[in-house]
mmCIF file of the N, C-alpha and C atoms, coordinates in Angstrom:
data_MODEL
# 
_entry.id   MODEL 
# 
loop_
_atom_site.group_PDB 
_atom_site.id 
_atom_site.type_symbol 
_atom_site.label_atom_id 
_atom_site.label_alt_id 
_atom_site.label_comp_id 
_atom_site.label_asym_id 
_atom_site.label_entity_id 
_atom_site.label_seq_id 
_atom_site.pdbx_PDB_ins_code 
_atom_site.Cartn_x 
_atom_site.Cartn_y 
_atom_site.Cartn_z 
_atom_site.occupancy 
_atom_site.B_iso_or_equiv 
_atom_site.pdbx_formal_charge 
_atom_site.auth_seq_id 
_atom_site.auth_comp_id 
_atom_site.auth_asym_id 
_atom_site.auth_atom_id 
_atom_site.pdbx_PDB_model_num 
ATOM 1   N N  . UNK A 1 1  ? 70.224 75.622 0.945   1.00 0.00 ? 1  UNK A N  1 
ATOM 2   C CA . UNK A 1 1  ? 69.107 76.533 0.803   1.00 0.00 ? 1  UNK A CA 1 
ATOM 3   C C  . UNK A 1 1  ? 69.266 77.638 1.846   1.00 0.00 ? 1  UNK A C  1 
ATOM 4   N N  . UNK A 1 2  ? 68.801 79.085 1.353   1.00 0.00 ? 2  UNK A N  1 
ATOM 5   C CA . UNK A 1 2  ? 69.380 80.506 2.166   1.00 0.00 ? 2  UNK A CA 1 
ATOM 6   C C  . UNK A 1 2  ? 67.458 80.792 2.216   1.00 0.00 ? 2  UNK A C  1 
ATOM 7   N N  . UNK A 1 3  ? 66.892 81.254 3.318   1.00 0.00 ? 3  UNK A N  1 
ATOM 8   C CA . UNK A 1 3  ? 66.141 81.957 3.792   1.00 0.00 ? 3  UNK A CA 1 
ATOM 9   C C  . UNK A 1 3  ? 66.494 83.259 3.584   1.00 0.00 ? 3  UNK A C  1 
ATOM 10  N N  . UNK A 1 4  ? 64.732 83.663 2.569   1.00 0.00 ? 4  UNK A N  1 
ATOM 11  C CA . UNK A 1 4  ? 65.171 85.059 1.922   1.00 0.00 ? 4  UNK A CA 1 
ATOM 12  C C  . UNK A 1 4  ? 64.037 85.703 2.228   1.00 0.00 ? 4  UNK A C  1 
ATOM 13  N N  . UNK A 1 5  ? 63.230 85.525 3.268   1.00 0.00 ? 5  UNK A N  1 
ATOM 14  C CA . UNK A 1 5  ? 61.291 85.740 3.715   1.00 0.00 ? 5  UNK A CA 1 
ATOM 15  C C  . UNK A 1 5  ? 61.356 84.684 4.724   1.00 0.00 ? 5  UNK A C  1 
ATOM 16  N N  . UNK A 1 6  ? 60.408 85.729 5.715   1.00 0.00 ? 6  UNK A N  1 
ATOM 17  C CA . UNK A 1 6  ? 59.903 84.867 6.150   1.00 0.00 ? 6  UNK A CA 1 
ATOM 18  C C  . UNK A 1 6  ? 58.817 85.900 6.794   1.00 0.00 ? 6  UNK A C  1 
ATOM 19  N N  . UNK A 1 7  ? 57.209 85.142 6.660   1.00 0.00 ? 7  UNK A N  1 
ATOM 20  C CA . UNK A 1 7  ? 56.312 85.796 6.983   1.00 0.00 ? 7  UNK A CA 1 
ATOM 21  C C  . UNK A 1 7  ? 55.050 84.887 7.435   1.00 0.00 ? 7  UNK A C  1 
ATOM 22  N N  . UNK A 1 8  ? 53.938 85.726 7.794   1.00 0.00 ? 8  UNK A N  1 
ATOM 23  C CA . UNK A 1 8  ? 52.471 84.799 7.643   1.00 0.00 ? 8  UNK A CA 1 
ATOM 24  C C  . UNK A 1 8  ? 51.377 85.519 7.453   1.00 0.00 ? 8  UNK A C  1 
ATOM 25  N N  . UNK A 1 9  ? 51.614 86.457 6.375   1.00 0.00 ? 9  UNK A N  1 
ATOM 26  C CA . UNK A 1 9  ? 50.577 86.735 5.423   1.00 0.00 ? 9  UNK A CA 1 
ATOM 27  C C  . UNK A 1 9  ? 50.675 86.172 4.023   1.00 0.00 ? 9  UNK A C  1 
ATOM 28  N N  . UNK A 1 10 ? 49.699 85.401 4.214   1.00 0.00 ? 10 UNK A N  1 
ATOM 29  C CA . UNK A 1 10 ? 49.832 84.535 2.967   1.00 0.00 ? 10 UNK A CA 1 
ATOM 30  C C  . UNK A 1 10 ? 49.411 84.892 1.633   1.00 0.00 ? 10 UNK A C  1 
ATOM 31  N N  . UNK A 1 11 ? 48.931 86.161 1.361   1.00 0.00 ? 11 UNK A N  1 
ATOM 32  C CA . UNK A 1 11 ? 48.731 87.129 0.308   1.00 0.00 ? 11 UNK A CA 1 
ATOM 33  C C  . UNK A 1 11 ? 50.090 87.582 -0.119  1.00 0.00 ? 11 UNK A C  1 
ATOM 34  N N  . UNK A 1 12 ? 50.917 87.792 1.532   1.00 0.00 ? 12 UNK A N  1 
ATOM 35  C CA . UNK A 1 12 ? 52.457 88.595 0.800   1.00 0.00 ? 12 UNK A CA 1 
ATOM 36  C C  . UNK A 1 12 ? 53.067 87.203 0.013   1.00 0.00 ? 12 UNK A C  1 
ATOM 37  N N  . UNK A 1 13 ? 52.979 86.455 1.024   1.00 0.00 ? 13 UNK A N  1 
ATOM 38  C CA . UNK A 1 13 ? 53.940 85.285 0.644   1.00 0.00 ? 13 UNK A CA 1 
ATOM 39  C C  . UNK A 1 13 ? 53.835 84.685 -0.711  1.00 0.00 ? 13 UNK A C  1 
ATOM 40  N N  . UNK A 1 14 ? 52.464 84.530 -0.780  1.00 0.00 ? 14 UNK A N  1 
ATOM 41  C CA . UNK A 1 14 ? 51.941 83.751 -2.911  1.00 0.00 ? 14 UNK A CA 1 
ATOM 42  C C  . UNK A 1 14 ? 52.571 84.970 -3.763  1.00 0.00 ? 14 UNK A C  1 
ATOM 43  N N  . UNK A 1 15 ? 52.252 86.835 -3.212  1.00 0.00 ? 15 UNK A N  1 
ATOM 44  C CA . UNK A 1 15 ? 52.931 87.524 -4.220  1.00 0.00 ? 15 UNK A CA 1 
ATOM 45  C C  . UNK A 1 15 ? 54.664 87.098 -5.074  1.00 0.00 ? 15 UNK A C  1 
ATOM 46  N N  . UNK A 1 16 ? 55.060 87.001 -3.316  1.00 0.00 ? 16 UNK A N  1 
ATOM 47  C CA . UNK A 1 16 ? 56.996 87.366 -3.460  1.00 0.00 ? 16 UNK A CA 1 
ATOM 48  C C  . UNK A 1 16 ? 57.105 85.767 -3.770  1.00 0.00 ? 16 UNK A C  1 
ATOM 49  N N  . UNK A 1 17 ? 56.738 84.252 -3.754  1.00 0.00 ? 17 UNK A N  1 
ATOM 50  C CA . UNK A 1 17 ? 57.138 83.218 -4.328  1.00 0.00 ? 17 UNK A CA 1 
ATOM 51  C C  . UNK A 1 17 ? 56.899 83.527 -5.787  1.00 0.00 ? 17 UNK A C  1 
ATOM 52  N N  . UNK A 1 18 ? 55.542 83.705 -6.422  1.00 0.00 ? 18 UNK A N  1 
ATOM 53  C CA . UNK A 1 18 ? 55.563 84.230 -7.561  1.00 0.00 ? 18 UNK A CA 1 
ATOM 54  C C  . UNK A 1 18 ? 56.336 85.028 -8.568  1.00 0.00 ? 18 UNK A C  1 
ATOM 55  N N  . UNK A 1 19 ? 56.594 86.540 -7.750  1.00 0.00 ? 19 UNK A N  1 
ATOM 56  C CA . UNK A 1 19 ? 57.488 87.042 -8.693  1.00 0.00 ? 19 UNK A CA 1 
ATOM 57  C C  . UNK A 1 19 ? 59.197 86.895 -8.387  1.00 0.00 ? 19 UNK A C  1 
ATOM 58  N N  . UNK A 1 20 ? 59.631 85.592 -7.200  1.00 0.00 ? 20 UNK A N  1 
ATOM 59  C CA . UNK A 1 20 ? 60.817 85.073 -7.665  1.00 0.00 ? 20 UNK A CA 1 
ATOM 60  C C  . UNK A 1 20 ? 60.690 84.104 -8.968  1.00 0.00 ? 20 UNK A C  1 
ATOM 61  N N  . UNK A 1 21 ? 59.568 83.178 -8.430  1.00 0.00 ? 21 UNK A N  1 
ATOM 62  C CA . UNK A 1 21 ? 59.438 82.003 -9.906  1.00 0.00 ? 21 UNK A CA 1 
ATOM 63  C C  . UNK A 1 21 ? 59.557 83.151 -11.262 1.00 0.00 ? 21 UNK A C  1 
ATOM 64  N N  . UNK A 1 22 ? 58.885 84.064 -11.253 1.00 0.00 ? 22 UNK A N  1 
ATOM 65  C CA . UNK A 1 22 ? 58.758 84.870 -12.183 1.00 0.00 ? 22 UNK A CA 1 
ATOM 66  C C  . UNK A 1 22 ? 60.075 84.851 -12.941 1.00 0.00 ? 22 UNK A C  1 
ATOM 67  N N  . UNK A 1 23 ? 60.813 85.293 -12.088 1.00 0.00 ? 23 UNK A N  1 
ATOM 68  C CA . UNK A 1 23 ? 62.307 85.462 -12.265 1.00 0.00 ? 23 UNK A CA 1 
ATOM 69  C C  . UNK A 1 23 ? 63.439 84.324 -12.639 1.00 0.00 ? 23 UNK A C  1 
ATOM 70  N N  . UNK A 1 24 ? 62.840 83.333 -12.500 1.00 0.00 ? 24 UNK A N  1 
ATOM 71  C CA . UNK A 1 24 ? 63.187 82.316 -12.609 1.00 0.00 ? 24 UNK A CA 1 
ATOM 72  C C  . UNK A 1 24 ? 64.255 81.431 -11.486 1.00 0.00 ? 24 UNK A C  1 
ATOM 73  N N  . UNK A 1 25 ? 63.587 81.957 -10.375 1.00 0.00 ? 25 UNK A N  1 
ATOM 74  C CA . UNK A 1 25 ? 64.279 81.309 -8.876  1.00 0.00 ? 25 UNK A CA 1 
ATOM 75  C C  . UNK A 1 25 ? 63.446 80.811 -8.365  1.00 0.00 ? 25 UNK A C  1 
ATOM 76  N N  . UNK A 1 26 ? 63.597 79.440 -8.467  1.00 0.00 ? 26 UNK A N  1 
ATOM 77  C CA . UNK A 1 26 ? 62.800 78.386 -7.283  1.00 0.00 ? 26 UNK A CA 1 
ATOM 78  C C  . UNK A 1 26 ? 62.750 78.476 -6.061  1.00 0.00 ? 26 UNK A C  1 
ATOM 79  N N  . UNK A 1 27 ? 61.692 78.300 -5.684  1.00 0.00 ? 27 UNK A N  1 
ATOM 80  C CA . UNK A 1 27 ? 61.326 78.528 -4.235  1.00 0.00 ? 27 UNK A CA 1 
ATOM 81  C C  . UNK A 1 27 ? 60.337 77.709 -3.863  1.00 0.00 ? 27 UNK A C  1 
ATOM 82  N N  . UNK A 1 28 ? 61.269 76.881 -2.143  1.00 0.00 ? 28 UNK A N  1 
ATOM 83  C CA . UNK A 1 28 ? 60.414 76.088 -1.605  1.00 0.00 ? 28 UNK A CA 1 
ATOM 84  C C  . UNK A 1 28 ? 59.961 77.251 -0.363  1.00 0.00 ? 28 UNK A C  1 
ATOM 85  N N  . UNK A 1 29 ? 58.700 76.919 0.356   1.00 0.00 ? 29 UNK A N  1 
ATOM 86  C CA . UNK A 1 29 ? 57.910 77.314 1.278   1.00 0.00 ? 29 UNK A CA 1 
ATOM 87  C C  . UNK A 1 29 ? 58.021 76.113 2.057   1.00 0.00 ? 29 UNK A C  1 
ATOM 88  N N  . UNK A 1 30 ? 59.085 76.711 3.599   1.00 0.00 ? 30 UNK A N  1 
ATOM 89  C CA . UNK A 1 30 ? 58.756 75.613 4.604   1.00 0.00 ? 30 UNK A CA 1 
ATOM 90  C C  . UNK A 1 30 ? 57.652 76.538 5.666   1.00 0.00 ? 30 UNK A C  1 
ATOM 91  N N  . UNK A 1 31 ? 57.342 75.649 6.765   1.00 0.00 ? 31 UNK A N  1 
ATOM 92  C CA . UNK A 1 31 ? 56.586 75.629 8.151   1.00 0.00 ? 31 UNK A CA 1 
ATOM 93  C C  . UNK A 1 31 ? 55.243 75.768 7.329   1.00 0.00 ? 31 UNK A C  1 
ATOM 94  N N  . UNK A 1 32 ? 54.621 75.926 6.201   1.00 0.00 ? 32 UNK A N  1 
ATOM 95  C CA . UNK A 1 32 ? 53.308 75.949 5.772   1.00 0.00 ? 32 UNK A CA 1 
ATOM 96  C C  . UNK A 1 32 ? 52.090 75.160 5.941   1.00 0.00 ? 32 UNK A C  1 
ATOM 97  N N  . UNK A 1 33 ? 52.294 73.697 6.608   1.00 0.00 ? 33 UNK A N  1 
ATOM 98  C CA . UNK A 1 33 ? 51.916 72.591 7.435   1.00 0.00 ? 33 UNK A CA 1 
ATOM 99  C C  . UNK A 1 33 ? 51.471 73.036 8.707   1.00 0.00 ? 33 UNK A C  1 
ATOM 100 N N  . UNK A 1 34 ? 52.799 73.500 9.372   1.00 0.00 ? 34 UNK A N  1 
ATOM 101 C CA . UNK A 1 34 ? 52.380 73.894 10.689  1.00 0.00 ? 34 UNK A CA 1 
ATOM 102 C C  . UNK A 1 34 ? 52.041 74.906 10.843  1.00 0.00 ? 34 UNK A C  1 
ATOM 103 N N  . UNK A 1 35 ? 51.824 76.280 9.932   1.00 0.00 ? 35 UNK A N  1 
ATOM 104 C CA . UNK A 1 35 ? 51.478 77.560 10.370  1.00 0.00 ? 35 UNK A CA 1 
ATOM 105 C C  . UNK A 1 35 ? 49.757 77.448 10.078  1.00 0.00 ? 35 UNK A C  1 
ATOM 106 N N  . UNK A 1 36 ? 49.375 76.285 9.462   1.00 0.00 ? 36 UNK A N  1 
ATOM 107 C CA . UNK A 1 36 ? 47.760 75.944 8.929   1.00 0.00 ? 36 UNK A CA 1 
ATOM 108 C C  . UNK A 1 36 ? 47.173 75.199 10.197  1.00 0.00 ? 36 UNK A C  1 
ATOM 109 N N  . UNK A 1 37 ? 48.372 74.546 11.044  1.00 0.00 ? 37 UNK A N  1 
ATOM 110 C CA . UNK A 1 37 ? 48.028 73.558 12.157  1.00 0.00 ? 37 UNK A CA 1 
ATOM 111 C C  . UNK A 1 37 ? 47.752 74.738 13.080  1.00 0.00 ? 37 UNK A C  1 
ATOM 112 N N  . UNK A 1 38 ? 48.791 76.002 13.509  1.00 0.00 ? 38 UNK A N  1 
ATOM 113 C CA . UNK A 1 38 ? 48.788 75.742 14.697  1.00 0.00 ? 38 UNK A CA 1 
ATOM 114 C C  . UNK A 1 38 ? 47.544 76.940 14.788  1.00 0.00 ? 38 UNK A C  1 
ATOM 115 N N  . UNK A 1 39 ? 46.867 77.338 13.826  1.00 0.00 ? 39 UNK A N  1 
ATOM 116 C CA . UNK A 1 39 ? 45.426 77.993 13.818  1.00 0.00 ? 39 UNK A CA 1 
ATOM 117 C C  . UNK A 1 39 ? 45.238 79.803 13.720  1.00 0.00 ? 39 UNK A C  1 
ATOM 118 N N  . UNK A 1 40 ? 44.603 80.127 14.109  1.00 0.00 ? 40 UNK A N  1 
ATOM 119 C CA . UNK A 1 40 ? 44.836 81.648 13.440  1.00 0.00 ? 40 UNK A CA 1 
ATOM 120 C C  . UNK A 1 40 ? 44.943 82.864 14.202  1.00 0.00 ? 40 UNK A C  1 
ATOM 121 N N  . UNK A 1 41 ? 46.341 82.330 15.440  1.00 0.00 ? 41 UNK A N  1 
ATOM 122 C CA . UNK A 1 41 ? 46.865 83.192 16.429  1.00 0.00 ? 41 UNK A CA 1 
ATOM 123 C C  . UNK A 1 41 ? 48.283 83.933 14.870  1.00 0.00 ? 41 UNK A C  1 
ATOM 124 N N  . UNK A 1 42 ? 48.638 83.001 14.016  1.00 0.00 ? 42 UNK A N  1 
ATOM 125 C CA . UNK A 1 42 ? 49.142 83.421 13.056  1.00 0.00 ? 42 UNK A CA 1 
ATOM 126 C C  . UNK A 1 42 ? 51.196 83.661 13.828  1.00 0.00 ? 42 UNK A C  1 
ATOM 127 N N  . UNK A 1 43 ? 51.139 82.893 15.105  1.00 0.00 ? 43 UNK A N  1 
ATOM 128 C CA . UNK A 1 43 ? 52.413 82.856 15.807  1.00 0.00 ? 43 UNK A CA 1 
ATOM 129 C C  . UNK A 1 43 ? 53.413 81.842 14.401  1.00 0.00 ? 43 UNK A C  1 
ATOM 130 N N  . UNK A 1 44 ? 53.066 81.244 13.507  1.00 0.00 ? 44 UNK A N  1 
ATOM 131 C CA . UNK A 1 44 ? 54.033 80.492 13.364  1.00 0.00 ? 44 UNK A CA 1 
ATOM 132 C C  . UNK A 1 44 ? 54.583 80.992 11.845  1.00 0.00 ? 44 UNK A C  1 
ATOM 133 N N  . UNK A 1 45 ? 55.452 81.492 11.612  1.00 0.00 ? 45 UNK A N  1 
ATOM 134 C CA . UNK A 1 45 ? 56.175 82.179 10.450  1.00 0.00 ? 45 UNK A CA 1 
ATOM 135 C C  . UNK A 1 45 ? 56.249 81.194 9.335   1.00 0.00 ? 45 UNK A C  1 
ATOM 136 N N  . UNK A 1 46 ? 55.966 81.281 8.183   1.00 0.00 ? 46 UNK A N  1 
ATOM 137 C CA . UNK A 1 46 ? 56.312 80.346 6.913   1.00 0.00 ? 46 UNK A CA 1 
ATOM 138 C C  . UNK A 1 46 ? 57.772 81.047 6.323   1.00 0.00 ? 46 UNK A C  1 
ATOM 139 N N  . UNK A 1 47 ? 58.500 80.601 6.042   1.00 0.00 ? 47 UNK A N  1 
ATOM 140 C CA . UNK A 1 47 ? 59.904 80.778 5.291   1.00 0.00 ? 47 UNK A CA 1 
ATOM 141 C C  . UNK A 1 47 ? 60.390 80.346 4.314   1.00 0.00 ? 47 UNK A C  1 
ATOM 142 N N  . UNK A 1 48 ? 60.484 81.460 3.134   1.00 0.00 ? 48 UNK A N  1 
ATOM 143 C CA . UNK A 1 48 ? 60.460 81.324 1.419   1.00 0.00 ? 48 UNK A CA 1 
ATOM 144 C C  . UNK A 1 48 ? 62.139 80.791 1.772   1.00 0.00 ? 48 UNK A C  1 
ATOM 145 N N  . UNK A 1 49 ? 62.527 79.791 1.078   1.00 0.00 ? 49 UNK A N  1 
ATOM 146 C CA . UNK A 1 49 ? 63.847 79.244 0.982   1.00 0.00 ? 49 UNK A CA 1 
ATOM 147 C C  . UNK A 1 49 ? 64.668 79.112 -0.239  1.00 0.00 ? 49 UNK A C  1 
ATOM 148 N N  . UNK A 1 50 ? 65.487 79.331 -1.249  1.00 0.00 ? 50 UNK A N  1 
ATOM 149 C CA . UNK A 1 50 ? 65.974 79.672 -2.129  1.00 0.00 ? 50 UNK A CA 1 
ATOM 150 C C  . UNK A 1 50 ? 67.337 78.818 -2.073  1.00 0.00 ? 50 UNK A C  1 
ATOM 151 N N  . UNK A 1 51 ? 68.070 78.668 -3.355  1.00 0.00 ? 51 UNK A N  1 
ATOM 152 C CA . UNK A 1 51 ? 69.578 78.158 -3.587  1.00 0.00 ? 51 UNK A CA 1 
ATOM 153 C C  . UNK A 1 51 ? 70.595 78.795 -3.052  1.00 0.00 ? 51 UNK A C  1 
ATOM 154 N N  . UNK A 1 52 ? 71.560 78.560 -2.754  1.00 0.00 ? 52 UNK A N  1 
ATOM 155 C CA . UNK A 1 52 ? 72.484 79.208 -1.831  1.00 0.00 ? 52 UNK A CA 1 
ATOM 156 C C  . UNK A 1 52 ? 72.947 80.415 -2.713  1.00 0.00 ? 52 UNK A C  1 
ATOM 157 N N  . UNK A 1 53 ? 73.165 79.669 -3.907  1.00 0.00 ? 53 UNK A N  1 
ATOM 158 C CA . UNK A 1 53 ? 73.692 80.742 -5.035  1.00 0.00 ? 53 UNK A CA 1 
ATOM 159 C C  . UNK A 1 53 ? 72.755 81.962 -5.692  1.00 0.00 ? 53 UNK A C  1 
ATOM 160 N N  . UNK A 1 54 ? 71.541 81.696 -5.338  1.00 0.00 ? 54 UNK A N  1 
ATOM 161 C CA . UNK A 1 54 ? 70.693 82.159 -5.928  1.00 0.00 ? 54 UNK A CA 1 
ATOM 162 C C  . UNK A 1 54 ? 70.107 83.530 -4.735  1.00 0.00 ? 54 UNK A C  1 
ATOM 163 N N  . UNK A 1 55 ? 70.334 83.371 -3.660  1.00 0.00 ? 55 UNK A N  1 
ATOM 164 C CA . UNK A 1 55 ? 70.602 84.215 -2.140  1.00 0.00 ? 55 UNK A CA 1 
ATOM 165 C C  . UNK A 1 55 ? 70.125 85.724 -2.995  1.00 0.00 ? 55 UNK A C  1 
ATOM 166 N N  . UNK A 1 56 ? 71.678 86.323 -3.413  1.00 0.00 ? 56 UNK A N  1 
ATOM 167 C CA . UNK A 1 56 ? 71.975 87.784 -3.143  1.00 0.00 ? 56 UNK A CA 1 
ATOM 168 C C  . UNK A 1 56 ? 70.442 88.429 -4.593  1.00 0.00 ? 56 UNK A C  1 
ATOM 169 N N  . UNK A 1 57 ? 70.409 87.735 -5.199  1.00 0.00 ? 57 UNK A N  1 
ATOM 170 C CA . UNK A 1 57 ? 69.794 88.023 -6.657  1.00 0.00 ? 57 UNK A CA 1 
ATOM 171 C C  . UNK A 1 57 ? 68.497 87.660 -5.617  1.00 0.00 ? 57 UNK A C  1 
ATOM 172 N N  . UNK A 1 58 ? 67.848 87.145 -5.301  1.00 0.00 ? 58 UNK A N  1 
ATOM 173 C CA . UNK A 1 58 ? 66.432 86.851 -4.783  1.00 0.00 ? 58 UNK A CA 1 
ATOM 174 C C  . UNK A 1 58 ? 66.169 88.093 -3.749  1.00 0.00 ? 58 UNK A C  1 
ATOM 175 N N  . UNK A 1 59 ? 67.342 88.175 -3.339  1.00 0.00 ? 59 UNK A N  1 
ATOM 176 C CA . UNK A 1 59 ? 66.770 89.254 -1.252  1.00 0.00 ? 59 UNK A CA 1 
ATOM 177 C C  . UNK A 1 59 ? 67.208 90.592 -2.762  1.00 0.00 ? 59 UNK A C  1 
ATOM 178 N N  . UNK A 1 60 ? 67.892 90.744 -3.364  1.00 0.00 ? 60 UNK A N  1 
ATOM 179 C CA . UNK A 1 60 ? 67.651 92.064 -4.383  1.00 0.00 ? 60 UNK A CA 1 
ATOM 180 C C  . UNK A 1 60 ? 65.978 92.467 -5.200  1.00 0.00 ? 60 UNK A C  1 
ATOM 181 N N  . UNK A 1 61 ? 66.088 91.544 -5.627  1.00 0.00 ? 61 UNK A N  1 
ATOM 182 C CA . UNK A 1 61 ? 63.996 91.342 -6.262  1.00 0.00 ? 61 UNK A CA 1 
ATOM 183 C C  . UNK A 1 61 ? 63.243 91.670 -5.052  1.00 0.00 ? 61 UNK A C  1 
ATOM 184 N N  . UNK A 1 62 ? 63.569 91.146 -3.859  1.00 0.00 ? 62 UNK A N  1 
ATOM 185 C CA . UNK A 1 62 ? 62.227 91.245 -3.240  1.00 0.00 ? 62 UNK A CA 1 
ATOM 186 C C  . UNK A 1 62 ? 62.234 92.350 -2.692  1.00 0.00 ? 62 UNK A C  1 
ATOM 187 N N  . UNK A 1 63 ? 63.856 93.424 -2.537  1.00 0.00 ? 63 UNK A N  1 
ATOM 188 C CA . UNK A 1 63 ? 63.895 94.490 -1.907  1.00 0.00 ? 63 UNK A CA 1 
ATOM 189 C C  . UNK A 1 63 ? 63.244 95.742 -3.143  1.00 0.00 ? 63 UNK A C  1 
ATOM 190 N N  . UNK A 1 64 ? 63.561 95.499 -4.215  1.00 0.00 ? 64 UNK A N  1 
ATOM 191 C CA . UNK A 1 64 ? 62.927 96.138 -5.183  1.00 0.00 ? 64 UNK A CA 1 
ATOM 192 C C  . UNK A 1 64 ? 61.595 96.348 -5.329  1.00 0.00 ? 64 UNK A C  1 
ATOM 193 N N  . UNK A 1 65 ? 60.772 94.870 -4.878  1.00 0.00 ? 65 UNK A N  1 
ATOM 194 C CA . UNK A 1 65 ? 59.529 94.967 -4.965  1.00 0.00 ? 65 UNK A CA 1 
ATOM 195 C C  . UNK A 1 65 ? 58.946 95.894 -3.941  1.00 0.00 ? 65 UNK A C  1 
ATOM 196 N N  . UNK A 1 66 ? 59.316 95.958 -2.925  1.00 0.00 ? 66 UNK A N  1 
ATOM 197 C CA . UNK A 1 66 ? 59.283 96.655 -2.013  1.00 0.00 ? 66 UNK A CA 1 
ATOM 198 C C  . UNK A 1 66 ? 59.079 95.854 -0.361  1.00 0.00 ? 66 UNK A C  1 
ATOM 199 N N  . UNK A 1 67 ? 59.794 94.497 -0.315  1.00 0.00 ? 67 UNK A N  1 
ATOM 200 C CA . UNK A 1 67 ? 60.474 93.755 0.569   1.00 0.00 ? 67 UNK A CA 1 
ATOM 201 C C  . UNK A 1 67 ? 61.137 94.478 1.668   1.00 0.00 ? 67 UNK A C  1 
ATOM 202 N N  . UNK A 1 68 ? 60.900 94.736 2.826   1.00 0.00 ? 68 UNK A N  1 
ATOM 203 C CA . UNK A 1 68 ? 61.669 95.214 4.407   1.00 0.00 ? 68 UNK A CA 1 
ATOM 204 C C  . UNK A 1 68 ? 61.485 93.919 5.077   1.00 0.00 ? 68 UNK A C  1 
ATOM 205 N N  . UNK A 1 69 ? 63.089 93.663 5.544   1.00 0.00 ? 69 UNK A N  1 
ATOM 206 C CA . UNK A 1 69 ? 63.393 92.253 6.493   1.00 0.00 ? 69 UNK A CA 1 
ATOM 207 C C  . UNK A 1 69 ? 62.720 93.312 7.832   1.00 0.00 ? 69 UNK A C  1 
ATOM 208 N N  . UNK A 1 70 ? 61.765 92.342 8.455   1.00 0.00 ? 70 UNK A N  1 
ATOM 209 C CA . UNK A 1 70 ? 61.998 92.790 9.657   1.00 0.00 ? 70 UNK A CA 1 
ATOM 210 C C  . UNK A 1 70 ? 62.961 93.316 10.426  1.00 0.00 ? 70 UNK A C  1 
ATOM 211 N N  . UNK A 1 71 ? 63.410 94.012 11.602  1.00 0.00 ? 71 UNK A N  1 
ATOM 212 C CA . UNK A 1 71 ? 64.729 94.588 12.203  1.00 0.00 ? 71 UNK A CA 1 
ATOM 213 C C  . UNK A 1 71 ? 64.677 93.596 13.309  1.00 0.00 ? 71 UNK A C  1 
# 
């Protein structure tokens, strides 16, 4: 699994899991446990995770959607 997001706005995050499923790329959501634990300083990043193969085609969709990796 390739990390293709990672954020903690959870409005962005339900959008861009959505319109990968859309697409038909599965996507697990890790740290979502602990970013609910550690309360609403909002320090702890959730990270959309994807198939290895499935990588270059997912970070393309989300750059389309209008996706910027942090620098």
């Amino acid at each position: 699994m390739r990390e293709v997001l990672r954020s903690n706005d959870a409005v962005q995050l339900s959008f861009f899991v959505a319109l990968l499923k859309n697409q038909g790329i599965p996507t697990v959501v890790l740290d979502s446990h602990t970013s609910v634990l550690e309360g609403s300083a909002s320090a702890i990043l959730q990270r959309v995770m994807v198939a290895d193969d499935q990588q270059a085609q997912a970070r393309r969709i989300l750059r389309e959607a209008g996706w910027t990796a942090p620098s």
